[in-house]
TIBAMAR-536099 format. One record per residue (C-alpha): x, y, z. Coordinates in steps of 0.1 Angstrom, whole numbers, plus 5000, padded with zeros to 4 digits. Example, Ala and Ser with C-alpha at 12.3 -4.5 7.8 and 13.67 -1.06 7.14 Angstrom:
REM TIBAMAR-536099
512349555078 513749895071 
This chain:
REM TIBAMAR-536099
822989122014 823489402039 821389452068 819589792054 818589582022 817289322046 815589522067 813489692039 812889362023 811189272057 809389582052 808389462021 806989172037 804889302062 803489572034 802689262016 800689112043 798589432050 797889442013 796189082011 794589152049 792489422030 792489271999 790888902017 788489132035 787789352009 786788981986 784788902012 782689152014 782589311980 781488971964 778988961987 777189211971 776488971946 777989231913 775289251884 778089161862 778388781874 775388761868 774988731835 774788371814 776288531785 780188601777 780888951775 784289161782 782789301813 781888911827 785588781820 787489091838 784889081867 785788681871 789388741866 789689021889 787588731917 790088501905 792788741914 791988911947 790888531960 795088451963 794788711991 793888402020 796288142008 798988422005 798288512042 797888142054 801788062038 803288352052 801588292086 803287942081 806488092070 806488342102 806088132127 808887852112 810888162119 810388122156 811987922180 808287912203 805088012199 802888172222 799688002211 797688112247 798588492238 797388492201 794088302213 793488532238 794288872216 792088682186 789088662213 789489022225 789689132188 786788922176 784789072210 785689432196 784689332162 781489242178 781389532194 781689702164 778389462148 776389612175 776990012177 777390042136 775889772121 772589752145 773289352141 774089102173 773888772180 774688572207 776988302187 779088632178 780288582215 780588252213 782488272181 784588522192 785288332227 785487992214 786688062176 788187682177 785287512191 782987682172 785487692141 784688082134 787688092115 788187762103 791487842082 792487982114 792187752136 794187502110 796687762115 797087722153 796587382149 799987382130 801387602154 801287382185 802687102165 805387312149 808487132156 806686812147 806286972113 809587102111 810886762115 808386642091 809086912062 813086842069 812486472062 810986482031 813386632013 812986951986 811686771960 809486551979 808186881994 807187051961 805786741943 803486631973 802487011976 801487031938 800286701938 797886801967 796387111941 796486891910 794486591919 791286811928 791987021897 791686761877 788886521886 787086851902 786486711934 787186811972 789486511975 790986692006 788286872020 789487202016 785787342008 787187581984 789587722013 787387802039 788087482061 790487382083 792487132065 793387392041 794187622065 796487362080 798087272044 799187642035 800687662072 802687372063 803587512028 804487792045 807387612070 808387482039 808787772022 811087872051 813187562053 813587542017 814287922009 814388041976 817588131973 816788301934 816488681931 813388941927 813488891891 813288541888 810488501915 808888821902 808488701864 807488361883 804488551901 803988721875 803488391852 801488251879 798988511879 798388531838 798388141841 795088201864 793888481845 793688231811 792487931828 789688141844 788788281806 788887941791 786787811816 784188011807 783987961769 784187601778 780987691801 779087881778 779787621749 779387291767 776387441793 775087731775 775787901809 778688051829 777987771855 781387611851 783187921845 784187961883 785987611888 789187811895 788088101913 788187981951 791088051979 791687661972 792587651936 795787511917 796387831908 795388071935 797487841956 800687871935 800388221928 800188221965 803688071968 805288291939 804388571957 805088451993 808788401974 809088691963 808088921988 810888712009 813788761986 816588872010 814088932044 815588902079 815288532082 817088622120 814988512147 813288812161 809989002174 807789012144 804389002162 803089302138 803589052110 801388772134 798889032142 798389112105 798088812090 795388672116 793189002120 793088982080 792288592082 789288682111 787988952087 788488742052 787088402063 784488512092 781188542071 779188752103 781589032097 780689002062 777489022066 777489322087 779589502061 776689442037 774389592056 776489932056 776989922022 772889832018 772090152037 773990352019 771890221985 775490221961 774889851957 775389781917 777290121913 781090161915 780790321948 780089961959 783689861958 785390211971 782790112004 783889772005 787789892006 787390132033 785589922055 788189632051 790789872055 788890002087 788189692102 791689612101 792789892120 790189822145 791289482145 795189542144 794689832169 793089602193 795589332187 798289492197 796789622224 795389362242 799089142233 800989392255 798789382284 798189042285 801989042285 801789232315 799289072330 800288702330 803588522323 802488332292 804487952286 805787862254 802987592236 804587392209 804787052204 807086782191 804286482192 800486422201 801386292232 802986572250 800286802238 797986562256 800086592287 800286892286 796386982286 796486722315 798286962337 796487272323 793087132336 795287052366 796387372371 792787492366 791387332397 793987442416 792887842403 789087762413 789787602448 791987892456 789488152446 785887892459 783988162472 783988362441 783688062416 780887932441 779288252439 779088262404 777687952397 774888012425 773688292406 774288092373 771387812389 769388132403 769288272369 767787932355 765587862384 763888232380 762888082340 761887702350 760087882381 757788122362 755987772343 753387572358 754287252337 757787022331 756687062294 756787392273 755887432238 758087732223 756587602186 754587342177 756187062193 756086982231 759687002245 760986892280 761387242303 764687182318 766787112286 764687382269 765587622292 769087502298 769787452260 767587672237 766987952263 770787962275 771688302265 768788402284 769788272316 773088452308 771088792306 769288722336 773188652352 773888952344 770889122363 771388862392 775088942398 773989362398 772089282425 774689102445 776989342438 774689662452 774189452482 777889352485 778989772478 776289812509 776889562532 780389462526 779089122535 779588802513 777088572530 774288862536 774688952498 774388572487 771788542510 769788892504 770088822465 768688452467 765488612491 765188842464 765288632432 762888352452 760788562463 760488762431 759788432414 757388322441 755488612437 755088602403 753888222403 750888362430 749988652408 749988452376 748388172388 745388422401 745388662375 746988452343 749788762343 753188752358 754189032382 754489402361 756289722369 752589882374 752389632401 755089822424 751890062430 750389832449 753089782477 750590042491 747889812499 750289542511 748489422542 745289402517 747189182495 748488972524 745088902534 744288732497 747788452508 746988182528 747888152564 750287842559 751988002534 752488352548 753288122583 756087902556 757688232548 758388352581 759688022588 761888012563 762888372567 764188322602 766088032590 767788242565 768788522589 769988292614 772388092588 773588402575 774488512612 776388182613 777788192583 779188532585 781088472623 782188102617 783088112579 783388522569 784888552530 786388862520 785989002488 788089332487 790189332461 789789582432 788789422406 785789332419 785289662436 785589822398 783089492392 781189592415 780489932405 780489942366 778489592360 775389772381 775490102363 775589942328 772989682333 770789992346 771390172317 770989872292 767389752311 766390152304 766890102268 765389772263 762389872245 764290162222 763789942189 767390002170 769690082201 772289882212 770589752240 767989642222 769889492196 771589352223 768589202239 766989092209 769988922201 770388692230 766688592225 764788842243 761088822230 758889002254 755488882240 754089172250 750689062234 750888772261 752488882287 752288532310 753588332277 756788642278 757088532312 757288172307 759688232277 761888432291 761388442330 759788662351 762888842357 763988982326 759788982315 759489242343 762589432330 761189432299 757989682304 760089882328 760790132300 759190212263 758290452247 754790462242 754690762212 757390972198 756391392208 754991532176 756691882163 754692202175 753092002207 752792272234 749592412259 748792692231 748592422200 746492222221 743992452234 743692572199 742892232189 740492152215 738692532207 738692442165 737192062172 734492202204 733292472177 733692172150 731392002170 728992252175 728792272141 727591922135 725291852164 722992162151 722391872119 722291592147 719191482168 719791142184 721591072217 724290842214 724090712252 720690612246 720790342223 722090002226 725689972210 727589632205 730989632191 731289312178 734989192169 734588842153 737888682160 740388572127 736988662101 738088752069 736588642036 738688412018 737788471985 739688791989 742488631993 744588661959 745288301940 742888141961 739487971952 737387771971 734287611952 731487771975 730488061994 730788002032 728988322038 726288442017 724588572044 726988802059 728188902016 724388962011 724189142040 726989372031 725289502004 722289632023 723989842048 727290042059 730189782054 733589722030 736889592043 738789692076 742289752073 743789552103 747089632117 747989272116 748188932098 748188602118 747788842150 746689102166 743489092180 744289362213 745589622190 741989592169 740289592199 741989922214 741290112181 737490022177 737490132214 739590412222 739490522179 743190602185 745590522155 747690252161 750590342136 751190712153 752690422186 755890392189 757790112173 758289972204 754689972214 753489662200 750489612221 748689922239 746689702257 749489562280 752289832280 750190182281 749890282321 746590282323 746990432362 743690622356 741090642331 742190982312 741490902272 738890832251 736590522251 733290462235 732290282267 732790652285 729590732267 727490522283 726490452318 725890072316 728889922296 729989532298 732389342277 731988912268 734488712259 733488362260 736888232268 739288282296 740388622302 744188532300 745388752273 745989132271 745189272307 741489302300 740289212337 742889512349 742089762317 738789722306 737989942343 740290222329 738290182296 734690262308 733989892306 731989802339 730889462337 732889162323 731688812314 734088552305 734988172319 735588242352 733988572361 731588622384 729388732360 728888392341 729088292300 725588092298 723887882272 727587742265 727787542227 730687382216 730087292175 731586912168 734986882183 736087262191 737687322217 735887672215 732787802226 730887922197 729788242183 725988152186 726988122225 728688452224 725288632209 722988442234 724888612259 724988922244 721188892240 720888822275 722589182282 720389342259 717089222270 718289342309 717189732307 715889912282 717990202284 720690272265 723990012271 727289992254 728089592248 731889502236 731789152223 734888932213 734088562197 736188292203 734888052178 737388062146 740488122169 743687912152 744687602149 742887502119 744787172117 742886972145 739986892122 737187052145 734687052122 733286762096 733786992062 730787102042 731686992016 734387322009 737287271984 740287501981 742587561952 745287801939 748787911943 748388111976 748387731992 751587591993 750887202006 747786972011 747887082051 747087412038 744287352015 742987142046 743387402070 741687682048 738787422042 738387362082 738587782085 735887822058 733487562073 734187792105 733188132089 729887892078 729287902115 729988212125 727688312090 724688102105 724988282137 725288662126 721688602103 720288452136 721388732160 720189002136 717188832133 716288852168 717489242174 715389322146 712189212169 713589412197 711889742202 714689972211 717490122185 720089882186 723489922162 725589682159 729489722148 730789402135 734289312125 737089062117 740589172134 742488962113 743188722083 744088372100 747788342100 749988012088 747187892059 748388112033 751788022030 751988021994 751788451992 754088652001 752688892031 755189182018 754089191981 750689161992 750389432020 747189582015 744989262006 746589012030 745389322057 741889322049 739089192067 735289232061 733289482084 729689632087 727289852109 723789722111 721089952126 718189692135 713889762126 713589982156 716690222156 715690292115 711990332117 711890562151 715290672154 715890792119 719090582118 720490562085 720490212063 723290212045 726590502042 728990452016 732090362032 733990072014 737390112036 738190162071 739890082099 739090042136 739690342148 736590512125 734190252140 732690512165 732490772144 730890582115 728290472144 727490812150 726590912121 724590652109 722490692141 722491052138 724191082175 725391442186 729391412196 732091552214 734891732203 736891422200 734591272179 733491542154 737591572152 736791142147 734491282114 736591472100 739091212101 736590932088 735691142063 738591342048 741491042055 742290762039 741990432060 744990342083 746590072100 750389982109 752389912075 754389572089 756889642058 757790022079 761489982085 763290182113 764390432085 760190552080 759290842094 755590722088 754790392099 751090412083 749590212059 746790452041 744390282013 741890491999 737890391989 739090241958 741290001980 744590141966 747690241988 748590611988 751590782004 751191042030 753191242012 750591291985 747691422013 746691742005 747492062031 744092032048 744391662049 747891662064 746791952088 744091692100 746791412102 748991632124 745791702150 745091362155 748791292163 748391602190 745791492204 746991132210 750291232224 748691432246 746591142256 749090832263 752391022265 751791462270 750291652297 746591602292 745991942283 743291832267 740691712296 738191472300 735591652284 737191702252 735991302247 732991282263 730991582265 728391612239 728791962232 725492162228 
């Protein structure tokens, strides 16, 4: 054969190759889709071409695997270092690629893309470098058996699991590394046997190979659907690993090499082929990602399905190849790369032996740096294990040592904070020029950081906050709260610092100038500024990023976020969010004519209105995890545990509340009922108002800004949600939890609680009644029926739960424990009205439950049972006094609402004049549906609102009518312009009673 016909057979060849590279990534992803048509349990014409063309398209991998074995016995090295490092760069792209597409990262995407053999990302892969490195081993192997020997142990190896259908070999249907390994070595053999026969005999061969699995494949599943009355068996030869995928494989590994260059030569496009198609056929992330592009463009089940599938295999092995190549000719350049192949075990061994050798020779040449890093690697950690206060965490249920939690499960974390760590060394390295002064300034910084945080968490039960920076102000205030032996310590310890540095830098200088770190040392600062800046922006790449690597800010706790994650990268996280996206049409003009439509609104309503608001006693009662679990759907329990509170219900203004949460939630129920703001017009990435909103001043609406003597009790700690800093900002003047100054008396534990119980929590708020007899705003949160339920507090009542929303005997014992609970809390409510009904002064009290009680349920699904899973039980009771002289009303018909309507509902039961904001409120109670944040909102949504009318039924916003939508789109206005505009609005838009 001339050397033109050879030279287009290798063309051939390497056309071949890119064929099955998108064919193997085009199987994996397009039967990932999961095709209706394989579905079925029935033979029909469709079934049996869909499994034969599966059949078909899975020769793809073994065909690449044998020709990747046949290339490289057509070398005389191999450069294994070069194709592991250009695999890792193109699996990093690929990643890359996950991230700014797909919207999908995880951390073990880096570590499968760095460490693919460790982590055996691409297990058929790795089997084929394995054969690499011992390819003259093989060589010598193949040679020695002989032709025949060859063939028969090579069939032999495809029959024996064919037959007794078992993975004799443990090829796990070809996605393992012993199969790679075994089509590698088919694939020397291939070469050292050549087939010597022309295109026509090896093409009718491939060609009898392929209608050989096409038949086997079709009687297969008549024997299925005869013998199992299903297509169960039907796919026993469609895998990478079957007899005849695997011959086919060879046929047409032949054929496509009748007459090729078998010369010696560069064929590293052939290389680069074959293992960017292996990376994208066998590595199930990319998959996975590929799925989700094909899910958002909603073709799945429609033929557009498999045109998606083909481009994006086609386009991520151009990506791939294009990266490939490359990264191969710079690392070229770069290094001088050795030849790895070896003739035994033993000089492989050897020669890892001097690698590691060679290694510490590289580190002790370049200490400074490596020592650097590493320093920063154990700052990193220390700024985690340094923000707990106990050698014991417990990230689930189950206690687990802090250093190998944070060293093991929160790794990726530390990495993160690395990141940070090493921007700051390297600003103070680009300033200083100094090594030791940057190594020293960072580790003052980091320490001290972390320092700080333990003093302000272990004082305030919150780690340190961007807000916080305002106070560097009032510094020699603060200093005044530290101890003199610690603030004495510091300087100490300062000095010493200052004075090693000085020694360190004339006795032992470093230079760090070359310029790659210089390049380091700007672009790693600049990126991890603009990464931390886009954190909270739910959907980026940052925060997909973030997420990713384990980043769970907890905002709702922010102290638990710090422990979690450390108070480094909990800080970073609330430097940026957005707290609500700018509505269209917000301007001065739109806002001023809202604030002129809701005065005159209000106007309106107060000439029907004769009661002052600010001179009754108001308590806003949020009863913590109450909801009545007889709602609950598939769930029965053989008594009432609160007929007082159901009787009650029927007597005045009550229904359901539609919570924003399930499980959780209880500062985002609170900031409704107080502010009446609507949680779903937040950002995604607010997820707790209470602890990210700025609340620099007190500019917004509050109920507690109607009164003059306001006070809030909790009888618990005041750990969670900011409210010691943010119930100020909210009007709220006076606060009485454990620990206060002003104290929680007449504390009552029931049985073994660790709680303090709701009949303590109304004693209290008695107390604060009975102290004037002016008007007084009261915000009460109970404690009592707080999670777990699994502790067996309480000796049951005798309550016994049934039905399919329980999925085990721990939950039917859990909802038991939570309804003896409610029993309580029932007990308690009939007592406290009791006694404000023989008060003489109008008292209303707004009583809620902010949540169902998460984890006792476990047998419904939260998603296909949005609305009812989301309601909890409410009511406003006007006592004696306030309905006799105050002409309050007894009972208003308003079966659904959320917490954001509470003050308005109050109003009008009690006849109280309002502001603009709140006749706006009225309107809103009156002419929306109920609202609260739909948890099944993806980031596609536009509205992230769950509305349920009176009759308890979702409805779509789209269906409001023009008035009602014009009404939606005010309230939006007029929020924006509270937490995120230009408070065009003003104070008394919220709290002046217009006249």
């Amino acid at each position: 054969m001339d050397s033109n016909n050879r030279e287009n057979s290798s063309i051939w060849f390497r056309l071949s190759l890119i064929a099955a590279a998108v064919v193997a990534g085009w199987f994996a992803i397009f039967w990932k889709t999961s095709p209706e048509v394989l579905s079925a349990q029935t033979i029909s014409a469709k079934y049996e071409l869909a499994i034969i063309l599966k059949q078909f398209t899975g020769v793809a991998i073994p065909f690449i695997l044998i020709a990747l074995g046949y290339i490289f016995a057509n070398y005389d090295g191999v450069r294994i270092r070069l194709l592991w490092m250009v695999s890792v760069t193109t699996g990093l792209l690929l990643a890359v690629v996950m991230v700014v597409v797909y919207k999908v990262f995880n951390i073990s995407f880096i570590y499968d893309a760095v460490m693919p053999v460790l982590r055996n990302t691409y297990a058929p892969v790795t089997g084929v470098a394995i054969g690499a490195v011992f390819l003259p081993a093989i060589k010598r192997f193949v040679a020695d058996m002989g032709k025949r020997a060859f063939y028969g142990a090579t069939i032999l190896v495809l029959v024996v699991p064919a037959v007794f259908n078992k993975d004799v070999f443990l090829f796990n249907g070809g996605n393992s590394l012993w199969f790679g390994f075994y089509c590698f070595i088919i694939g020397v053999g291939l070469f050292e046997y050549h087939q010597r026969r022309g295109l026509i005999y090896t093409g009718l061969q491939t060609t009898l190979m392929i209608l050989m699995g096409a038949l086997a494949t079709v009687l297969m599943t008549h024997i299925s659907s005869v013998n199992y009355d299903d297509m169960s068996a039907s796919v026993r030869f469609v895998s990478y690993s079957s007899i005849f995928s695997v011959l086919t494989a060879i046929s047409a590994v032949q054929f496509f090499t009748v007459g090729a260059d078998r010369r010696t030569r560069n064929i590293s496009w052939d290389l680069t082929i074959g293992f960017v198609g292996l990376m994208i056929g066998t590595g199930d992330w990319l998959a996975t990602g590929s799925l989700g592009i094909i899910n958002s463009f909603n073709v799945v089940g429609t033929k557009a399905t498999a045109v998606i599938a083909l481009l994006l295999a086609a386009g991520l092995l151009l990506i791939g190849v294009a990266t490939a190549t490359a990264s191969e000719r710079l690392y070229s350049r770069l290094t001088e790369f050795k030849i790895w192949s070896f003739g035994s075990l033993s000089e492989a061994i050897k020669f890892i032996l001097s690698g590691v050798k060679h290694g510490l020779k590289v580190v002790r040449s370049r200490l400074a740096l490596f020592s650097m890093l590493i320093w920063m690697l154990l700052l990193s950690a220390l700024s985690i294990i340094g923000s707990n206060f106990s050698w014991q965490i417990v990230p689930t249920a189950k206690s687990e040592n802090l250093i190998l939690y944070v060293l093991f499960d929160r790794f990726s974390i530390i990495l993160l904070t690395f990141l940070v760590v090493l921007s700051i060394f390297f600003v103070i390295l680009a300033v200083t020029t100094r090594y030791w002064v940057s190594v020293n300034l960072t580790t003052i910084i980091v320490v001290g950081f972390v320092v700080v945080n333990r003093l302000k968490s272990a004082a305030r039960q919150e780690p340190l906050l961007p807000s916080d920076l305002s106070m560097i102000k009032a510094f020699p205030s603060l200093l005044g709260m530290v101890s003199i032996p610690f603030i004495v310590a510091t300087v100490i310890v300062m000095v010493l610092v200052v004075l090693l540095t000085v020694w360190l830098e004339r006795a032992h200088p470093v230079h760090m100038g070359t310029w790659k770190l210089r390049v380091l040392a700007l672009v790693l600062p600049l990126l991890m500024t603009g990464f931390v800046s886009r954190m909270n922006h739910t959907g980026g790449v940052s925060s997909t990023i973030a997420i990713g690597m384990g980043d769970g800010p907890r905002f709702y706790n922010q102290l638990a976020g710090a422990e979690n994650n450390g108070a480094v990268m909990q800080f970073l996280n609330n430097v940026d969010m957005t707290a609500m996206n700018e509505p269209q049409g917000y301007s001065k003009a739109a806002m001023m004519r809202i604030k002129s439509e809701y005065v005159a609104e209000a106007k309106k309503l107060n000439k029907t209105r004769a009661n002052d608001f600010a001179k009754q006693t108001i308590i806003l009662n949020l009863s913590e995890s109450f909801a009545d679990p007889t709602r609950v759907p598939n769930l029965s329990l053989n008594k009432d545990p609160i007929p007082y509170i159901r009787s009650l219900k029927r007597q005045t203004t009550a229904g359901v509340m539609m919570s924003s949460g399930y499980g959780g939630g209880t500062a985002n129920m609170e900031y409704a009922s107080l502010t009446s703001l609507d949680l779903a017009a937040f950002a995604p990435s607010l997820s707790t108002p209470f602890t990210q909103l700025p609340f620099t001043n007190s500019y917004g609406p509050s109920i507690a800004k109607l009164f003059t003597d306001t006070s809030g009790i909790h009888p618990n700690t005041a750990l969670y949600y900011r409210r010691i800093h943010d119930y100020p900002k909210l009007g709220i003047k006076k606060f009485y939890y454990l620990g206060s100054k002003y104290k929680i008396k007449h504390q009552k534990k029931i049985e073994n609680s660790p709680y303090l119980s709701d009949e303590t929590a109304y004693d209290n708020a008695e107390l604060r009644i009975n102290s004037t007899q002016s008007g007084q705003f009261i915000n009460l949160v109970t404690m009592q029926n707080h999670y777990p339920y699994s502790d067996h507090y309480y000796t049951n009542k005798g309550f016994e739960a049934s039905g399919s929303a329980l999925s085990s005997n721990t939950d039917t014992d859990e909802v038991e424990q939570f309804a003896t609970g409610l029993s309580y809390t029932d007990t308690a409510v009939k007592k406290f009205i009791k006694e404000i009904d023989n008060i003489n002064k109008p008292i209303t009290f707004i009583w809620y439950g902010d949540h169902l009680p998460g984890g006792i349920y476990d047998g419904l699904d939260v998603t296909k049972n949005n609305v009812a899973l989301h309601e909890t039980d409410y009511f406003i009771y006007s006592n004696k006094y306030a309905r006799e002289h105050e002409g309050a009303a007894k009972k208003l018909n308003y079966s659904v609402t959320d917490p954001s309507q509470f003050t308005s509902l109050a109003m009008m039961q009690t006849n109280s004049k309002v502001s603009a904001y709140y006749a706006m409120m009225n309107d809103v109670t009156k002419k929306l549906p109920a609202m609260s944040v739909n948890l099944n909102a993806t980031e596609s949504d536009t509205n992230r609102a769950l509305m349920v009318n009176e009759q308890g039924k979702q409805v779509n916003a789209s269906s409001l009518s023009a008035k009602q939508k014009k009404l939606l789109r005010d309230y939006k206005l007029i929020q924006y312009d509270t937490v995120s505009g230009k408070h065009y609005l003003g104070d008394d838009f919220f709290t002046k009673i217009i006249k």
